[in-house]
N, C-alpha and C positions, 0 to 999 in steps of 0.2 A: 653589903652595899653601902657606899657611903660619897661625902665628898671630903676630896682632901684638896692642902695648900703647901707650899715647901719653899723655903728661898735655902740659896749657897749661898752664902757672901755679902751678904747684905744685914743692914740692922736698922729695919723701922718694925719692929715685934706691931704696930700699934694699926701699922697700915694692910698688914698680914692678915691681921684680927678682924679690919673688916672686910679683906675679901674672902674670908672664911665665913663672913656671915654670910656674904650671898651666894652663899651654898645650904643654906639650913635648910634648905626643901628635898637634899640627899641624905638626911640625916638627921631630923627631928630629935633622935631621942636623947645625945650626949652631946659634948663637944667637950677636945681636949688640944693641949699645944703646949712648945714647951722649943726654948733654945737651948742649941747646942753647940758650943765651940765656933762660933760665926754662922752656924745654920738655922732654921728655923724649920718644924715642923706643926702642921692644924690640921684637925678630924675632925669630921662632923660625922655623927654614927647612926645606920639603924640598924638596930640588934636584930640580928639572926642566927649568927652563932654564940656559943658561950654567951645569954643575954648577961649573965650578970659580972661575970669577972672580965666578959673582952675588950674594955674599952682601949680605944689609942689617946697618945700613943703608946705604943708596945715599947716592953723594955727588956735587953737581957738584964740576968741576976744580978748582975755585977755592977749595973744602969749604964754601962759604957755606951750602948746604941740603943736607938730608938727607933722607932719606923710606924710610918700611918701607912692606911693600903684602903685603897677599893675595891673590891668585888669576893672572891669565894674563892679557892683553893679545892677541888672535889676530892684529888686522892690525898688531903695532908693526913691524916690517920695513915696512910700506908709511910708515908715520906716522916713524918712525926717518928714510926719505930724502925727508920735507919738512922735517926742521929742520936747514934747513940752515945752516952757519955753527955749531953747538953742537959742542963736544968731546964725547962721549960715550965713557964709559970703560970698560962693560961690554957684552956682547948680552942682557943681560936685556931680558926685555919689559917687566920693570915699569920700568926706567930711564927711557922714553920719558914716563912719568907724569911726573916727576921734572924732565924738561925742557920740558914741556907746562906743568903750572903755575909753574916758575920764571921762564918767559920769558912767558906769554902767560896767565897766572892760574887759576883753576881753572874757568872757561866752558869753557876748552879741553880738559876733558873727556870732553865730547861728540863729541871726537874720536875714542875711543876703541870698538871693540867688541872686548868681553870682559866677563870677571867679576871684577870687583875689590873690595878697600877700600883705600882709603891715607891716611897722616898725613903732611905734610910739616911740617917746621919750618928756620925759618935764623938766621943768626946774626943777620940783622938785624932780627929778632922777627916775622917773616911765620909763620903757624900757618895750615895748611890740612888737613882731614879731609874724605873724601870716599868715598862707597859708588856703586856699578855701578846702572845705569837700573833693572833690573827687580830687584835682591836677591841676587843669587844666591848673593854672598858675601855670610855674616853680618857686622855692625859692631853694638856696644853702645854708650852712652854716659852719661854720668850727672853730674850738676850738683848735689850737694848744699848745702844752704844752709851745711852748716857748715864747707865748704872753701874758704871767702874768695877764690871766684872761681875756683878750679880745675877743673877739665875732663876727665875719663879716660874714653878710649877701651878696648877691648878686642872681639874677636873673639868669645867667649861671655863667658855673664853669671857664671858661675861664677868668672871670674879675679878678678870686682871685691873687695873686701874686704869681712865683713859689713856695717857699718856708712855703705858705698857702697852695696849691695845696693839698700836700699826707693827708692833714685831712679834705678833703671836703666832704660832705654828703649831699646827698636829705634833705631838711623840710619836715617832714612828715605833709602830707595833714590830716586837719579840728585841727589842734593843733595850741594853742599858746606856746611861751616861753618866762619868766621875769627870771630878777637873783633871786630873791624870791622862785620863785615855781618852776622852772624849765620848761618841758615840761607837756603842761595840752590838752585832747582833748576836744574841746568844738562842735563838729560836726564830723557824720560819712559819708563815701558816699554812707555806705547802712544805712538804716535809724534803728536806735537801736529797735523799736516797728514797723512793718509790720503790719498794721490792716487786718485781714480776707477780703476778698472780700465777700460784699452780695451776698443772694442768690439774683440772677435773676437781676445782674447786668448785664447793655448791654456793653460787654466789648470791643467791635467796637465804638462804638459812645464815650465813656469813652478814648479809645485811641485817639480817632482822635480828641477828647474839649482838650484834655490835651496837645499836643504836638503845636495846635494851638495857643493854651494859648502862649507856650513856645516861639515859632518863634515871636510872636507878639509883647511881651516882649522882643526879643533880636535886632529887628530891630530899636532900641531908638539909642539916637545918635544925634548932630547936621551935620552930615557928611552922604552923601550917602553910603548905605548898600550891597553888592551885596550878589552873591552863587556861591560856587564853586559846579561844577555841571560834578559827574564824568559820568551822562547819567546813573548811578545804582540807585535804587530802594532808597535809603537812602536820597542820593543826591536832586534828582529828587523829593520826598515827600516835602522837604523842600523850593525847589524853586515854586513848586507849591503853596503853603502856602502864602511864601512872594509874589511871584508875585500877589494874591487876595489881600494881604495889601497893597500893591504898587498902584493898578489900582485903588482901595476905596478912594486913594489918589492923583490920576492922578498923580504918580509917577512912574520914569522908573523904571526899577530893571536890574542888570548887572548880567548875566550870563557869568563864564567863564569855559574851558573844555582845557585839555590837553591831547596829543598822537601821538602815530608813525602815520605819517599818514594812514595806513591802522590799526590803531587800534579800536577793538570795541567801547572803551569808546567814542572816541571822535565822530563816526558815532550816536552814542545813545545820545548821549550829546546834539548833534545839531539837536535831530530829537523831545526832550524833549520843546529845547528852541522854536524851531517851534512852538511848539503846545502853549506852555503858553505865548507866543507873546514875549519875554525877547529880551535885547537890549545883544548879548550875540558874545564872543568876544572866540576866539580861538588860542590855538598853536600847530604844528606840528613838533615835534622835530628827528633831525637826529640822531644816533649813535653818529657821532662825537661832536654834541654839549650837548648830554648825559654825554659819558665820560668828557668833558672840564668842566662840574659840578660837577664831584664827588668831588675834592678835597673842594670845597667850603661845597657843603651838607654834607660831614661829620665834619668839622670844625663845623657847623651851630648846627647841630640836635646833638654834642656830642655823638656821641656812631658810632660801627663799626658792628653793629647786620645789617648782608645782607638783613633781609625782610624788618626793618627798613630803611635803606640806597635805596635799590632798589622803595620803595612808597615815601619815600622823593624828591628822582631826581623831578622826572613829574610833584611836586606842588613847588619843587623851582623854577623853571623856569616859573609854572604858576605864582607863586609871582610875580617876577620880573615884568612881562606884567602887573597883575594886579594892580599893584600901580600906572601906568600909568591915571587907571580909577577911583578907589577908593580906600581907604583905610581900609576898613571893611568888612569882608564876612561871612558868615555863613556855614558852611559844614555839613555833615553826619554824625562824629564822635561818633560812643558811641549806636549807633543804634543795632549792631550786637551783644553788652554785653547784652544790654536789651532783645532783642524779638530772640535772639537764631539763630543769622546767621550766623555762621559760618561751612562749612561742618563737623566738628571732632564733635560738640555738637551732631549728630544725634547718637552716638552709647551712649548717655543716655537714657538711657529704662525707667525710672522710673522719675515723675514729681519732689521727694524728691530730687534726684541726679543732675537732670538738675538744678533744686533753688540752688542748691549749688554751682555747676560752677558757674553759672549767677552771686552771689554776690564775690565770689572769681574775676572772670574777671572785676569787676567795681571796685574793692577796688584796682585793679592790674594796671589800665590804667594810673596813674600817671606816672609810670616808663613806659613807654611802648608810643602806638598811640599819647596822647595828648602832650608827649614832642616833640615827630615830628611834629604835629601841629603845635604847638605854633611855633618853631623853622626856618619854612621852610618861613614862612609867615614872623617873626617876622625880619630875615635876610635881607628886605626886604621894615619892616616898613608897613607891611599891619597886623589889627588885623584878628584873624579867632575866630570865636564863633560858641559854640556846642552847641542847642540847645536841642538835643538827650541828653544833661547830664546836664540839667537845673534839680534842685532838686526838682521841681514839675514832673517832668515825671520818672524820678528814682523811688521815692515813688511809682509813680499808679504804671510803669512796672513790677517791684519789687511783687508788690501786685495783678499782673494781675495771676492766676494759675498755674503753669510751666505747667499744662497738657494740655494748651490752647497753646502752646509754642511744643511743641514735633511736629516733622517731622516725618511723617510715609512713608513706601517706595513708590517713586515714588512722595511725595507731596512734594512742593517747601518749602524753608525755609522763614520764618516769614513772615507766612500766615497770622496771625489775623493783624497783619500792613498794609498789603498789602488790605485784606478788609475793613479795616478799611476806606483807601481814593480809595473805591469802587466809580468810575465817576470822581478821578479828574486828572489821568491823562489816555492816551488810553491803553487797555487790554494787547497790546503789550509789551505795557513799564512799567504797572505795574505787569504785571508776568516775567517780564524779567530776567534769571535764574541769577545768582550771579556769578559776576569775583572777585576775589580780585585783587587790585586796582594796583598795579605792574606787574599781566597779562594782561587785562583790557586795560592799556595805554600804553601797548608794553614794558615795562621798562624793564622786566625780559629777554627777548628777545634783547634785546639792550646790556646789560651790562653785563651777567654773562659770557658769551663765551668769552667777551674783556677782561675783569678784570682778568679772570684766569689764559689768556695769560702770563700776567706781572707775574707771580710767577711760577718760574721753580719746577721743581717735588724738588730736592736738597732746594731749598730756604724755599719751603712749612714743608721739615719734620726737617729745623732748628729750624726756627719761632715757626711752630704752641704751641710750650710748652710756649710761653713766657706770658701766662697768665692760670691761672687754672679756669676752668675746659680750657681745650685746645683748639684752634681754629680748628672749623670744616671744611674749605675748604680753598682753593687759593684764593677763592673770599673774604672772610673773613679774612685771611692774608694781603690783600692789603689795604683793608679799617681799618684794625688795624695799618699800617702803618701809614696813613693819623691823625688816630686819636691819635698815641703818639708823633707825632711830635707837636701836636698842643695842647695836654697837658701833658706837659713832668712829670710834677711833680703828676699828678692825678695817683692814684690805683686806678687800674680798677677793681677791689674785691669790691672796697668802692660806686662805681656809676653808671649810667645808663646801661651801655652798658654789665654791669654783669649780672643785674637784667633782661635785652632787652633779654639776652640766658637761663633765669631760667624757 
């Protein structure tokens, strides 16, 4: 996990330099950069793979290309021993990018499951940038008329310079872009062909090989792994999982839990880690050290969307503590698009309908949950991985029936998951009815009655027009405060925080 920076075409190395510094909070522990034939490439790194030989950027033998990268690669060990005939000169996973599009272009990305962004460039003017099928790592980009062709890349939008700022746009996820071809998609996050589910397939036992598969795979690493562990049903599958990897291993596993102290999550949290023996670490946060994080968590997660902002607070703060222990975690994220948890999907009556939501909200999460993910952690310097949107479990969920997926009245939601890890954790905790995750850990309760305070009824019906469609409450005027102050030059029409309300 890291941050990176990239310009095509352009040559201020100096101005590069320092939007790569305002990234040092994804990447403490190196920093590397380096021109190439009119391109510019900068890394800011936190070691996790190969800590000692991976730094970026990455080079083939020959030093003709180079390439910075965000996030993790899970199968390159499998994809490492089909290239064969390449030198390859470090065990970084991101390397394998590197000789993926050097030799075979950037289609061959698709080779790939994990979560990434990466820029390549060479000496012989080849320019490739590229983001992960479903989002998961964020990438920025921005094309201004007044840069005579220039092209910069960046991991948040905050790195760009003001005057870059009003033309910054999301990378659309599983797409490459060259000056050649422009924008190409080489992977989707729903997968183009859905094969039929067999008849008389066991779709419990099929659930539960597959997401193991998935935890299994994301627990790689030279760096201890933990879970964030909000004590719900998502969470709580996952720690179970790893904790069974962990022990096969005689290794600890770190569990962590945030909340008011009288919040549900954090009672369910610690009554999970009990049971699966986790060496599992806690916080209790007050109102006032709530509000003394908003400004930061909305700086952090880029966008002023209240449900966003209100689940961001409780996992900044757990950031914070957790880097203390490790710097890796895994979460729940991405569970609820799959197996149909959230309460509003129950008024789909029809299995055709429900498949429809369900791939609408996975192609949707780029803009949405995983940029607060990545965000709150990355602030922080701790990576988080979804193993819920590993593209081996995408595929099966995807292809699990939506009629196996439908809540009838009175039945709990994402039932066939829930029997799926039928024994592996107790009946309490695996039926345990669903909070989202800002009621759950008291946030909602903490911060909307403060925050509204601060915006007088007069203040509220100045404000709210100052972006279209309009701000919906007091609470949302205040955090839109926060967030144009800290991106003066961004339209907000153009970026997260539009799309966080659509």
């Amino acid at each position: 996990m890291c941050g990176i920076v990239a310009e095509h075409g352009g040559s201020d190395p100096d101005e590069l330099e320092r939007m790569l510094e305002r990234l040092a909070h994804r990447g403490p522990d190196d920093r590397g950069s380096i021109q190439v034939n009119g391109s510019w490439l900068g890394h800011r790194r936190l070691s996790i793979v190969d800590v000692e030989g991976g730094g970026q950027p990455l080079r083939t033998p020959d030093a003709d290309a180079y390439l910075v990268g965000n996030g993790e690669v899970y199968n390159h060990e499998h994809v490492r021993a089909r290239l064969e005939g390449r030198d390859i000169l470090t065990t970084s996973d991101n390397e394998v990018a590197l000789h993926l599009i050097d030799a075979f272009g950037p289609d061959a990305l698709g080779r790939l499951n994990g979560m990434f962004a990466f820029v390549m460039a060479s000496r012989d003017g080849r320019f490739v940038a590229a983001r992960d099928p479903v989002g998961i790592k964020p990438l920025y980009w921005a094309r201004p008329p007044h840069a005579n062709g220039a092209v910069r890349f960046a991991s948040e939008m905050h790195a760009f310079d003001v005057d870059w700022q009003p033309y910054v746009e999301p990378f659309p996820p599983g797409h490459s872009w060259t000056p050649e071809d422009g924008l190409v998609r080489f992977a989707s996050a729903v997968p183009e062909t859905l094969e039929p589910m067999p008849d008389g397939e066991d779709l419990r036992d099929g659930t539960r090989a597959v997401l193991v598969r998935a935890v299994e795979r994301q627990m790689m690493g030279d760096v201890p792994v933990g879970v964030f562990l909000s004590g719900g049903l998502d969470s709580s599958l996952v720690a179970a999982i790893a904790g069974r990897w962990a022990r096969a291993r005689d290794l600890p596993l770190h569990t962590f839990a945030v909340g008011t102290k009288a919040s549900p999550d954090l009672a369910a949290a610690r009554v999970v880690a009990e049971h699966l023996g986790t060496e599992h670490h806690e916080i209790d946060y007050t109102a006032a050290e709530a509000l003394e994080s908003l400004p930061g968590v909305v700086r952090a997660i880029e966008s002023f969307d209240p449900g966003l902002v209100r689940s961001a607070v409780p996992n900044y703060m757990l950031a914070r503590m957790t880097r203390q222990h490790v710097r890796v975690v895994l979460t729940g994220e991405g569970a609820d698009e799959l197996f149909a948890g959230y309460e509003y999907l129950r008024e789909f009556t029809t299995a055709a309908d429900l498949q429809a939501e369900l791939e609408r909200t996975v192609r949707s999460l780029h803009n949405l949950n995983l940029q607060r993910c990545d965000r709150v952690t990355m602030a922080h310097s701790v990576e988080a991985r979804v193993p819920f949107l590993d593209r081996e479990v995408i595929a099966w969920a995807l292809r699990v029936p939506a009629a196996a997926k439908l809540a009838g009245p009175g039945e709990p939601e994402k039932r066939l998951l829930r029997e799926a890890f039928d024994g592996w954790l107790p009946d309490e905790l695996l039926w345990r009815e669903k909070a989202e995750f800002g009621d759950g850990s008291g946030a909602r309760d903490v911060l909307t009655r403060e925050v509204e305070a601060t915006v007088s009824d007069l203040e509220y019906e100045a404000e709210r027009d100052a972006v279209e469609p309009p701000l919906r409450t007091k609470e949302e005027v205040a955090y839109y405060r926060v967030w144009r102050e800290h991106l003066q030059g961004i339209s907000a029409e153009r970026t997260l925080s539009r799309f966080a309300r659509a």
